[in-house]
C-alpha positions as CSV (number, residue, x, y, z in Angstrom):
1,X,-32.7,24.3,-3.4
2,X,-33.5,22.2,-0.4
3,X,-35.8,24.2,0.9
4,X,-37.8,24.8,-2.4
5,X,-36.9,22.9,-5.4
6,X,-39.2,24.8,-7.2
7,X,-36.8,27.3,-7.1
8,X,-33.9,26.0,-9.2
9,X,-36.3,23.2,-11.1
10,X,-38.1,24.2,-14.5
11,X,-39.9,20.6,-14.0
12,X,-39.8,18.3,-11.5
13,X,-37.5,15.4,-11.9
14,X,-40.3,12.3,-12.0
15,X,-42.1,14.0,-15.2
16,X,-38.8,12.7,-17.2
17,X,-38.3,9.6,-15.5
18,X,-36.4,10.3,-13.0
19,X,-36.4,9.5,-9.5
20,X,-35.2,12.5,-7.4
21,X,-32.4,15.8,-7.8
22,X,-29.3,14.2,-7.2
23,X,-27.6,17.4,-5.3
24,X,-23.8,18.0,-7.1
25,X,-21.4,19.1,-4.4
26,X,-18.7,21.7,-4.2
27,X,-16.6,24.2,-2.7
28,X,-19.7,26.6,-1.5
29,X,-22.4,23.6,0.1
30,X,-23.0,24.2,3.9
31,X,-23.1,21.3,6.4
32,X,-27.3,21.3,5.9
33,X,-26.7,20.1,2.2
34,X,-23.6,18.0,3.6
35,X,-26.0,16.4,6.0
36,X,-28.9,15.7,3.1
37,X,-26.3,14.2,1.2
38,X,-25.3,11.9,3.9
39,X,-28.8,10.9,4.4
40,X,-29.7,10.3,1.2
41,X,-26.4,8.2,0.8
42,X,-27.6,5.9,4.0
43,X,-25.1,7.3,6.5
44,X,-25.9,8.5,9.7
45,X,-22.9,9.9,11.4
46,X,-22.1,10.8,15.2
47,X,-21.7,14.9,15.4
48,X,-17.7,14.5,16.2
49,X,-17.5,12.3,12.9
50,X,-19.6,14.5,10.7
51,X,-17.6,17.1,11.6
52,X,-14.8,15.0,10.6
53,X,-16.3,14.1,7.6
54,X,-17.2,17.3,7.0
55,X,-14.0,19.0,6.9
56,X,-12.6,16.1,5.1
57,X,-14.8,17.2,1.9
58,X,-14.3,20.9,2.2
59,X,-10.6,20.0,2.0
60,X,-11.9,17.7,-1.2
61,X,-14.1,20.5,-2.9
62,X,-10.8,22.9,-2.6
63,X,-9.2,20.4,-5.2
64,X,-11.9,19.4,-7.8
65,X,-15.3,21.4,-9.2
66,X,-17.2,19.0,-8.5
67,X,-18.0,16.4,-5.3
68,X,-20.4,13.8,-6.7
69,X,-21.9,10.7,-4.9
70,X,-18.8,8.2,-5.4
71,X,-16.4,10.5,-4.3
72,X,-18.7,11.0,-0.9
73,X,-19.2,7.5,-0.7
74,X,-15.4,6.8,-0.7
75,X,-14.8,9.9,2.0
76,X,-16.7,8.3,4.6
77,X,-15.8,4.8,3.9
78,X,-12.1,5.8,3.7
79,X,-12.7,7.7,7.5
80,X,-14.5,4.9,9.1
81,X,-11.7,2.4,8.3
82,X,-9.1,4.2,9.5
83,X,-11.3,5.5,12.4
84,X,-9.3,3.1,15.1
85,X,-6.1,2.3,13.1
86,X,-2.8,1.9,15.1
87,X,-0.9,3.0,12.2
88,X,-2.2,6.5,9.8
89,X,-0.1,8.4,7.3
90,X,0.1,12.1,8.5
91,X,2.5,13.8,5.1
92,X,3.9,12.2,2.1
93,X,6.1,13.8,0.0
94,X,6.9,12.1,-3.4
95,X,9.9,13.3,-5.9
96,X,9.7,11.2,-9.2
97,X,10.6,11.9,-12.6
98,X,13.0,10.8,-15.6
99,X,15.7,12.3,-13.8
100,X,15.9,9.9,-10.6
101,X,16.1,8.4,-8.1
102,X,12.8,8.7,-7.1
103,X,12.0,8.9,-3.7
104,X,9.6,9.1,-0.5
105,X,9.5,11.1,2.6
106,X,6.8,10.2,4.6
107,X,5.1,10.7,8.2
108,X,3.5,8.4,10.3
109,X,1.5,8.5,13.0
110,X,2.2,5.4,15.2
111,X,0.1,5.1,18.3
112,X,0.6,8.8,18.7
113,X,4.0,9.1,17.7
114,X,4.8,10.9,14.5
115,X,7.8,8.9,12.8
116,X,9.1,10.1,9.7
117,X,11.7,8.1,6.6
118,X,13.0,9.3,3.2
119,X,13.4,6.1,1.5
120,X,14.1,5.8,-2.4
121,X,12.7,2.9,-4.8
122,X,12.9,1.8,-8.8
123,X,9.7,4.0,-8.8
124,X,7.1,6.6,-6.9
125,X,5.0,3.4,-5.5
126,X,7.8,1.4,-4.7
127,X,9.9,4.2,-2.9
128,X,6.1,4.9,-1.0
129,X,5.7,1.0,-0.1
130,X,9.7,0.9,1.2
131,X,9.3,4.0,3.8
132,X,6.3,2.5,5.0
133,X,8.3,-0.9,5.3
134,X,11.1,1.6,6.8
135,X,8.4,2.6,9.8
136,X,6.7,-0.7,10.2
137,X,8.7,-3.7,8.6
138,X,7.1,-6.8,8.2
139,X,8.0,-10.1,4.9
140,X,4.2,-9.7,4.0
141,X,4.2,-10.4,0.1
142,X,2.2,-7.5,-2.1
143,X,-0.5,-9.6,-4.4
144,X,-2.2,-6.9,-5.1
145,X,-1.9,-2.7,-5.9
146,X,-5.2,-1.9,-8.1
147,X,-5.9,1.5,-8.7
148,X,-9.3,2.8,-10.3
149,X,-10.7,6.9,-10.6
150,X,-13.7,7.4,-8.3
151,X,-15.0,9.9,-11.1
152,X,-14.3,10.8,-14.4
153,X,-12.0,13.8,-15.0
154,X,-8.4,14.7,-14.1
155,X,-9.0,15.7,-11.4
156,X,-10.7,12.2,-9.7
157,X,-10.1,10.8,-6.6
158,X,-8.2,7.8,-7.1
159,X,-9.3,4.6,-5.1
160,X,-6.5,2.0,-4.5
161,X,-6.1,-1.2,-3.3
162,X,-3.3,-3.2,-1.6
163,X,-3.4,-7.1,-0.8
164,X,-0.9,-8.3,1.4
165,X,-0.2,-12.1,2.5
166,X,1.9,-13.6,5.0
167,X,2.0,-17.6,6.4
168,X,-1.4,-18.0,5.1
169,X,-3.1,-14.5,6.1
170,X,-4.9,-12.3,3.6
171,X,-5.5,-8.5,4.0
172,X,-6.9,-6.0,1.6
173,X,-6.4,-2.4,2.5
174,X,-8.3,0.5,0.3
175,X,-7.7,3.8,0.1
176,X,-8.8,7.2,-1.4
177,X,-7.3,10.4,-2.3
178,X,-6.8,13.2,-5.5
179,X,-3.4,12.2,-4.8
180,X,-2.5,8.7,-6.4
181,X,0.4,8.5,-4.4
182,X,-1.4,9.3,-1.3
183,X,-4.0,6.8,-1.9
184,X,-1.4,3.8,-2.7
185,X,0.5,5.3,1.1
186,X,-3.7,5.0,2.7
187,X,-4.2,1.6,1.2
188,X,-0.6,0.2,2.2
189,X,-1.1,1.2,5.9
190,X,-5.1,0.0,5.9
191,X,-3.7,-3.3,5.1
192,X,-0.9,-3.1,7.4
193,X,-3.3,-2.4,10.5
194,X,-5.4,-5.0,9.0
195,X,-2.3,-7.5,8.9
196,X,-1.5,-6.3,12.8
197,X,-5.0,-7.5,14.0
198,X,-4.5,-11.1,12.6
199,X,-1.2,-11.3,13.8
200,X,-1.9,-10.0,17.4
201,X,-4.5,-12.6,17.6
202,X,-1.8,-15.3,17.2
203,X,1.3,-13.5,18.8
204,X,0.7,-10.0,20.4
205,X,2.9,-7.1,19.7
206,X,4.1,-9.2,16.3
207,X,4.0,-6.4,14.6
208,X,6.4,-3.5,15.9
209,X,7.2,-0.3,14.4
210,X,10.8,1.0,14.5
């Protein structure tokens, strides 16, 4: 297709007003069409971050049909925040239900440690947000948990977003992920490392994990 367009296209795509083929992803497109896509999206990536990137959307196109534009988009974006992060969530296990309690157990890598918690909570997001407290406690306020689907479909990413205020300072953390849970646990710790930058500036090592 990207060598010959021709090959795949009955007509091409500015006879019925439209601008270019807009390449749909999946499980089977090599790194040339990864790289294309990139391009075309405006993002020029070092070879170790492609790479990254790379496998990051393999892992992607193993759980949904289709990879379009947005859920690219929110990939890299999701990678280059949490490229120098003190703080990253390495597993999360969530157990939720009618039957109760519900409860996390999750890992975290903390300046090259792994620590893990099993914390429960009055429901999956709360019992996520408490054994990230558990790992890196702090009296920040939560203003904000938004959560919107990249795509449509059931099996979308879900993009969330955590706000987080304390004594006057503001973070917002986002995250992405098929896995709503996952993407709350991403977003949560974005804000956190977020909140760790602004409090360093005014006390250094404020912000400890335990």
């Amino acid at each position: 297709m990207l060598k010959n367009a021709e090959t795949y296209e009955i007509m091409r795509p500015e006879d019925v007003g439209v601008k270019e083929t807009s390449l749909v992803m999946g499980k089977h497109s090599g790194r040339h069409a990864f790289r294309e896509k990139l391009s075309a999206l405006g993002y020029d990536l070092g070879e170790n971050a492609f790479e990254d990137a790379f496998r990051r959307f393999k892992d992607l196109a193993d759980r949904k049909k289709h990879v379009y534009d947005e859920d690219i988009e929110a990939l890299v974006e999701d990678q280059i925040s949490s490229a120098s992060e003190t703080f990253r969530v390495v597993a999360l296990t969530v157990i939720a239900g009618t039957g109760g309690p519900q409860k996390a157990i999750i890992t975290m890598d903390v300046e090259g440690q792994h620590v893990t918690r099993e914390v429960a909570g009055s429901g999956p997001v709360d019992a996520v947000f408490n054994a990230i407290r558990a790992i890196v406690p702090h009296e920040a306020k939560l203003s904000l948990y938004q959560v919107h689907a990249v795509t449509e479909g059931t099996d979308a990413q879900a993009e969330v977003s955590v706000r987080l205020e304390e004594d006057g300072r503001i973070v917002t953390g986002r995250g992405a992920d098929t896995d709503t849970m996952v993407a709350s646990a991403k977003a949560y710790v974005s804000a956190l490392n977020k909140l760790m930058v602004r409090r360093s500036k005014a006390a250094p090592g404020a912000l400890q994990a335990v």
